[in-house]
C-alpha positions, 0 to 999 in steps of 0.5 A: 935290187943288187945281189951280193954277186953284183955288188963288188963291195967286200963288206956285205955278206951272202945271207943263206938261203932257207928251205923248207923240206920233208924228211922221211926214211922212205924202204928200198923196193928190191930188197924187199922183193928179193926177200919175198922171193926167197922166203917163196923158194924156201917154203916151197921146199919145204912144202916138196921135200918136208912133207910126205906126199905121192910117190909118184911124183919126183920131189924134184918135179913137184918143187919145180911147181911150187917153186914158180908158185911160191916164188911169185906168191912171196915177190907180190907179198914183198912188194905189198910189204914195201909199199906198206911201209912206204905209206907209213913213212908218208904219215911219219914225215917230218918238216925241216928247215934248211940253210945253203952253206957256202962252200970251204972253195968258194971264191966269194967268201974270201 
């Protein structure tokens, strides 16, 4: 079977080529961790500044603890969160069929 690579005549067309995809809107991992990091720092300062607590203890000590605590604490929800969404996006895929276009530069087509 010839292609229309091989043939050399100029009559006959490239028929394009069709594939069947699954498209999905798949969360980005990162941002999803660096926000649950952050919302740890945050709750962390408010359990060490906003609440009244031993006098003591320096604020700033006892922010320090719950900073390493709350921070990993929010990067594993993140990371929980993300991989939740990921598992939807699976369920909500959707099939596609696609077609190859030849190129504006492809010498084949002239």
């Amino acid at each position: 079977m010839s292609t229309p690579e091989e043939s050399g005549t100029a009559g006959e067309q490239h028929l394009p080529e069709r594939r069947s995809v699954t498209v999905r809107r798949a969360p980005k991992y990162v941002p999803f961790l660096v926000l649950g990091g952050l919302l740890g720092f945050g709750v962390a300062a408010f359990l060490a500044y906003g609440l009244p607590g031993d006098e003591s203890y320096d604020a700033s000590a006892v922010f320090g603890f719950f900073m390493i605590l709350c921070g990993a604490g929010g990067i594993i929800v993140g990371g929980v969160a993300a991989l939740i969404l990921d598992r939807l996006s699976v369920r909500r895929a959707e099939r596609a069929v696609v077609e190859s276009v030849a190129d504006a530069g492809d010498p084949q087509e002239s």
